[in-house]
C-alpha positions as CSV (number, residue, x, y, z in Angstrom):
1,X,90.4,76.3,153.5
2,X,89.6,72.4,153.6
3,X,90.9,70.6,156.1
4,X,93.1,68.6,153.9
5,X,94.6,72.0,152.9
6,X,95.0,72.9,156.5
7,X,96.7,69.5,157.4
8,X,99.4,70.3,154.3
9,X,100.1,73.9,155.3
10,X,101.2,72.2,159.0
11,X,102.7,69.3,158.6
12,X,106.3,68.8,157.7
13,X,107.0,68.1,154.1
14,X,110.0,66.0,152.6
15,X,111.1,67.5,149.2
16,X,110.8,64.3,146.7
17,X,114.4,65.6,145.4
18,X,116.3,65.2,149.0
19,X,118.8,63.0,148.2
20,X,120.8,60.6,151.4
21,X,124.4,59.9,151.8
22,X,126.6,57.7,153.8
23,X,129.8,59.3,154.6
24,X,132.4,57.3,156.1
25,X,134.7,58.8,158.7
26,X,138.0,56.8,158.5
27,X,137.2,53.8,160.3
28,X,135.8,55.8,162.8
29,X,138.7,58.2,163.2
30,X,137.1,61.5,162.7
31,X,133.5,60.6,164.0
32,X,133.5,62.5,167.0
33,X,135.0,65.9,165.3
34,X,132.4,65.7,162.5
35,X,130.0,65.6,165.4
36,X,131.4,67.6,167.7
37,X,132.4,70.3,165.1
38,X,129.0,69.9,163.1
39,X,130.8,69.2,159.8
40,X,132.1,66.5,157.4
41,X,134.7,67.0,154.9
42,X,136.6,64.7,152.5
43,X,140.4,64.9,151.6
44,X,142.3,65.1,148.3
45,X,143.8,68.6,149.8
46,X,146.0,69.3,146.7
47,X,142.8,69.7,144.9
48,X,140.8,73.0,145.8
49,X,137.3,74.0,146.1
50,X,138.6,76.3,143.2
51,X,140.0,74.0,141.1
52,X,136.6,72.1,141.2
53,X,134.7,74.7,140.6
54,X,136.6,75.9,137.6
55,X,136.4,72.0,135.8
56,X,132.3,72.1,136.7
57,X,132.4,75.2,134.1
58,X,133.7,72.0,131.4
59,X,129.8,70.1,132.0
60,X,130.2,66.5,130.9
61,X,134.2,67.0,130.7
62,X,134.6,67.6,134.1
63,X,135.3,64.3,135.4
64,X,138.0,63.8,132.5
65,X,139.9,67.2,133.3
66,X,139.7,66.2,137.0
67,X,141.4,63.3,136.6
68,X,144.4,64.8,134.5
69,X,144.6,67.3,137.4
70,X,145.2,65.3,139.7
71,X,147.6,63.3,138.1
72,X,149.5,66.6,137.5
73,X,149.7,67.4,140.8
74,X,151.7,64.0,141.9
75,X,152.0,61.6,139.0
76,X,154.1,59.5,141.9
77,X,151.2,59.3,144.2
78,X,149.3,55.9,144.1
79,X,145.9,57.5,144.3
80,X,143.1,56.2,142.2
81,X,142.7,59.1,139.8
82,X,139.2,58.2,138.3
83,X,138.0,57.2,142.2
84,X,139.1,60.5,143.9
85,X,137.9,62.3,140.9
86,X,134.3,61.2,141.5
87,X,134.2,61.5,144.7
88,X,135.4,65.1,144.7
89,X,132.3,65.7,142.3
90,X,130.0,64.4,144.3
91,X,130.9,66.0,147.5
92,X,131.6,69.5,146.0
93,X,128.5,69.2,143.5
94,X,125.5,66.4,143.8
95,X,125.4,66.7,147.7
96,X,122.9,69.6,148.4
97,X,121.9,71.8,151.3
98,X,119.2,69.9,153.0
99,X,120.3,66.2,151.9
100,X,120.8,63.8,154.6
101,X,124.4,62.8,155.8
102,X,124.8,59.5,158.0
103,X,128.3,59.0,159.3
104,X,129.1,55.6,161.3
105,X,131.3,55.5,164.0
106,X,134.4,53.1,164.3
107,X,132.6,50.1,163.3
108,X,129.6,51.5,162.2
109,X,128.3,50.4,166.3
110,X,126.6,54.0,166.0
111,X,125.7,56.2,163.9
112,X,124.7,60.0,163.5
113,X,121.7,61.5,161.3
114,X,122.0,64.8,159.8
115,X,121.1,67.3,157.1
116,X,123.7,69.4,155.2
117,X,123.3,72.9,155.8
118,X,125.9,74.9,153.8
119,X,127.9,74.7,150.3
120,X,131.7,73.1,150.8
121,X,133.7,75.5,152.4
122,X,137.7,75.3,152.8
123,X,139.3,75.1,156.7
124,X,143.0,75.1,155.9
125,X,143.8,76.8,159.8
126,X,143.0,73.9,161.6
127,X,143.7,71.3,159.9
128,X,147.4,71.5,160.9
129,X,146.8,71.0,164.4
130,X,148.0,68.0,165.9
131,X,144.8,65.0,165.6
132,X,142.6,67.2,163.9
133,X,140.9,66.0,161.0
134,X,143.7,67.4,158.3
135,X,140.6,67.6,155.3
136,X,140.2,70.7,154.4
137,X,137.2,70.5,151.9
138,X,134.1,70.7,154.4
139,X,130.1,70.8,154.5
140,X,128.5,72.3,157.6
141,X,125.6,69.5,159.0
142,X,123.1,70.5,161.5
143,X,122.7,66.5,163.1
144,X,119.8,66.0,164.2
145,X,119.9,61.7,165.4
146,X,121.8,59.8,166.8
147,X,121.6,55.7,167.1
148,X,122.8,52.4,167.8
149,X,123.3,50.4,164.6
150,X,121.5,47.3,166.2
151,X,118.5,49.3,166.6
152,X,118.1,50.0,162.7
153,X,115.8,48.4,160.3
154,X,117.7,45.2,159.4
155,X,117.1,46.7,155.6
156,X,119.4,49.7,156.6
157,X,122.3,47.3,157.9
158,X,123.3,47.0,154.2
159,X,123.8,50.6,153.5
160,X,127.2,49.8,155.3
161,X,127.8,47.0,152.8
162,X,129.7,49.9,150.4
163,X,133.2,50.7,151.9
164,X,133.1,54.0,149.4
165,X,134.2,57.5,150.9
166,X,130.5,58.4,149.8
167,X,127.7,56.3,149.0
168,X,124.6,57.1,147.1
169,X,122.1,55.7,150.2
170,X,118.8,56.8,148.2
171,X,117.3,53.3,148.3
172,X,116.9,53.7,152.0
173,X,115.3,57.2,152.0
174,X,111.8,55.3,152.9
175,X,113.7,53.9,156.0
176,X,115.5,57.1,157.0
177,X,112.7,59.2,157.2
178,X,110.5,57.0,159.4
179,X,113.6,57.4,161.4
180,X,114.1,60.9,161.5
181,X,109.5,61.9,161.7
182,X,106.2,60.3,162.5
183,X,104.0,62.1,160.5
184,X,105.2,64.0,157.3
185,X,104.2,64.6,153.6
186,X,106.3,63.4,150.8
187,X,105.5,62.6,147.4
188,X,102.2,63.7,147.9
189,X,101.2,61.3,150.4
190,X,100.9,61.6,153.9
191,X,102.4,58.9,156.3
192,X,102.5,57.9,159.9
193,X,104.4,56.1,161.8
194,X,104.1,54.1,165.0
195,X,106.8,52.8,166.9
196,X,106.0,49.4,168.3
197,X,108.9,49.1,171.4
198,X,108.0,46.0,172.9
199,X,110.8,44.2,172.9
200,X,109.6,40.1,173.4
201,X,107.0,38.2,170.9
202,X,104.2,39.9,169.6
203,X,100.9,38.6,169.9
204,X,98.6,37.9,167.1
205,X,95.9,39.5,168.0
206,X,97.7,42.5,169.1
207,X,98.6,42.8,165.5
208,X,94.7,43.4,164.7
209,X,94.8,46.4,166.7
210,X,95.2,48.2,162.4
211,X,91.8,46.8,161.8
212,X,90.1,47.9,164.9
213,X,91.5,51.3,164.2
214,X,90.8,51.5,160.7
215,X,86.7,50.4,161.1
216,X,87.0,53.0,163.7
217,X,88.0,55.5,160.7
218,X,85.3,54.9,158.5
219,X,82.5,54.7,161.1
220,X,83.9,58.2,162.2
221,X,84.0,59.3,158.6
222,X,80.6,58.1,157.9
223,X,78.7,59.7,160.9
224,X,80.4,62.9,159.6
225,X,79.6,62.7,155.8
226,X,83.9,62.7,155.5
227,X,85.3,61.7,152.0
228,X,87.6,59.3,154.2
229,X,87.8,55.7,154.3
230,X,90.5,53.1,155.5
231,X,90.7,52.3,151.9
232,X,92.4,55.3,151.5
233,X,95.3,53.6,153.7
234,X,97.9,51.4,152.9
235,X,100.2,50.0,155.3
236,X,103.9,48.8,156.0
237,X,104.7,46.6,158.8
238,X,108.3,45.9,159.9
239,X,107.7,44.8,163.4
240,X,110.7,42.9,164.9
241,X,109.8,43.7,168.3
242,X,110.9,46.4,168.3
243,X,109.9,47.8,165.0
244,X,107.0,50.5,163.1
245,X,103.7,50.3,161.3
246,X,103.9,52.5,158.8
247,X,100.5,54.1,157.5
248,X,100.2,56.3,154.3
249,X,97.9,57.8,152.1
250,X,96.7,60.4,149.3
251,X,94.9,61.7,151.6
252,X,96.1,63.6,154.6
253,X,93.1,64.1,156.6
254,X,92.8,60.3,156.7
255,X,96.2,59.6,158.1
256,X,95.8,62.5,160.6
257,X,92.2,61.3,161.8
258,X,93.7,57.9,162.5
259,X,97.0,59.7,164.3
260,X,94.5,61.6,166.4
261,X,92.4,58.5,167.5
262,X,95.7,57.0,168.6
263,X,96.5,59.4,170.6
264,X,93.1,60.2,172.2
265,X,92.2,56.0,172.3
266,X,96.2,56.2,173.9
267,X,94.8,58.1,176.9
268,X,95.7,61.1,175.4
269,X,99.0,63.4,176.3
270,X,97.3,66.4,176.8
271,X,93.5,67.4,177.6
272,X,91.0,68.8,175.0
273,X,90.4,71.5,177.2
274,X,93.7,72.5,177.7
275,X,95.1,72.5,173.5
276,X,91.7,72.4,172.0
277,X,91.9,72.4,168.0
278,X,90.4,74.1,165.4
279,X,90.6,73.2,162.0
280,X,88.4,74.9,159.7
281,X,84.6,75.3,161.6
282,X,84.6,71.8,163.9
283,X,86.6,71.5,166.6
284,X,87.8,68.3,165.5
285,X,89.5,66.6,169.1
286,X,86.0,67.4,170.5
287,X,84.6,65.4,167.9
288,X,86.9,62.3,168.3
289,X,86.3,62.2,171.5
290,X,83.0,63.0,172.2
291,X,82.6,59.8,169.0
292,X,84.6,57.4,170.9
293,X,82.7,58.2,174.1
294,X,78.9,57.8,172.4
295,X,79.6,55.3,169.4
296,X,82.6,53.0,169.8
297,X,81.3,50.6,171.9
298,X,83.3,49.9,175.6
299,X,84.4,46.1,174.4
300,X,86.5,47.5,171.3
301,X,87.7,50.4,173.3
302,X,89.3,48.3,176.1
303,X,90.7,45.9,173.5
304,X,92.3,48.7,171.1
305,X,93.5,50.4,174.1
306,X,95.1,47.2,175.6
307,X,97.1,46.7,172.2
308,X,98.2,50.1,172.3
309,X,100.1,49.2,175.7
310,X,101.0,45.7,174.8
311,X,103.0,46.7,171.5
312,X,104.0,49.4,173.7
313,X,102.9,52.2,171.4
314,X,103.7,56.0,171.7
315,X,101.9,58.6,170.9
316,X,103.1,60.4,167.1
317,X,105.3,63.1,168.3
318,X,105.0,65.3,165.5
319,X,101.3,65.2,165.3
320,X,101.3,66.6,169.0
321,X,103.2,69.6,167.6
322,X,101.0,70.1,165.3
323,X,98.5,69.9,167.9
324,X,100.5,72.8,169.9
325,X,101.5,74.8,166.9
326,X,97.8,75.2,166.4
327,X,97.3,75.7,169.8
328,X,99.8,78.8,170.1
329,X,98.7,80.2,166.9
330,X,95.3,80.7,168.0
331,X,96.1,81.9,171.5
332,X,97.8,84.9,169.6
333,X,94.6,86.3,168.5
């Protein structure tokens, strides 16, 4: 197997279909009992799972019939008919198990990341007790983040622009996911990311640290006879201090050869020694390093590894569990 191969059969892929919803909580009102009870769930009781499963059997009528339903059950109730019909749909039938669910909290001051993990389901028991969340229509979400809203990506702040019960937040996937991994496959290309935390202004040159590291790549690549070169990578920057390069390519050995130099040019979190890793016949971290050691000369290695610490960069969490995965895998044998 090639190492690109390898590096896919690791690494954490995003399905291209995952869709991303923001679903509001009642000004805030039920935030910490979809949290604490791993859940969200939409109202509109009079109208069951049941019933909404019976009108999906209609196809493109189902919206229509819907609507008449719900009139029927309270033509003197003010609800918006063709609103709560829609969003019944969507809730019951677009959301999926493994979308991903963001819920702001009274204010949208916080938020919490998740990923559905069940069909709707009906709680009709404790709904009635006093201050609980009386919808009974529910999803089960395994949440995974949590985070203050002033510590988005100023392009996510206007996900909270719609005040719908549900919103369709698929424009932001990119922006999600760089919040939720580091290094992942989606689409097929590979991507890393690298948090930049310093918090003050950022220097010019710290912001040339990418070039170092990508002449780095392809002298690496080129001593090796690899099919890699940092003309393989594009780049993202969104660096407000703090903020994230983002690095992707076709190519996944190339965005994992440049993960692993950050980390070993980083000071490394763990010792070759100690996690080795194997991937195919070379043992690749020995290779890295024993390269930075004998070819990149002591100048470039000072000044890549002074950026590193000035932009306040950690090392790619996900790559170092790849790193261990490997690790444990091979200590079975």
């Amino acid at each position: 197997m090639d190492l690109n191969s390898t590096i896919k059969e690791l690494t954490k892929s995003i399905a291209g279909e995952r869709q991303y919803w923001l679903v509001r909580t009642m000004g805030g009102d039920y935030y910490k009992q979809f949290v604490q009870g791993n859940y969200i769930a939409i109202g509109y009781n009079e109208v069951t799972k049941a019933d909404i499963d019976e009108v999906l059997k209609t196809g493109d009528k189902a919206r229509e019939i819907l609507k008449e339903k719900i009139i029927s059950i309270d033509e003197q109730d003010e609800i918006n008919e063709s609103y709560a019909a829609s969003r019944l749909l969507t809730f019951q039938k677009d959301m999926k198990i493994g979308d991903v669910v963001i819920i702001p909290a009274k204010g949208s001051y916080n938020i919490q990341i998740g990923y559905i993990d069940s069909d709707v389901y009906e709680d009709n028991e404790t709904i009635h007790f006093s201050g609980n969340c009386p919808f009974a229509k529910r999803r089960e979400i395994k949440w995974v983040k949590d985070a203050s809203r002033n510590s988005l990506n100023p392009k996510l702040q206007l996900m909270f622009n719609s005040r719908h019960i549900i919103s369709d937040i698929n424009d932001y996937s990119e922006y999600i996911d760089t919040m939720l991994n580091d290094f992942y496959i989606k689409d097929n290309q590979a991507f890393l990311v690298l948090r930049v935390k310093q918090e003050n202004n950022i220097a010019a040159n710290d912001i040339t640290l990418i070039g170092d590291l990508l002449k780095i790549i392809d002298n690496f690549s080129e001593e090796n006879n690899l099919e890699n070169s940092s003309d393989d990578i594009n780049i993202k920057i969104s660096v407000q201090s703090p903020g994230d390069f983002l690095f992707y390519a076709t190519k996944p050995e190339t965005i994992f050869l440049l993960g692993l130099f950050i980390i070993l040019l980083n000071g490394g979190t763990f010792k070759i020694e100690k996690w080795g890793f194997e991937i195919g016949t070379q043992g690749l971290i020995t290779k890295i390093s024993e390269f930075i050691d004998r070819r990149v000369d002591r100048k470039t290695q000072e000044a890549v590894i002074r950026k590193l610490q000035d932009l306040e960069i950690d090392d790619p969490k996900d790559l170092i569990e790849i790193i261990k995965e490997t690790k444990n895998q091979r200590e079975k044998y």
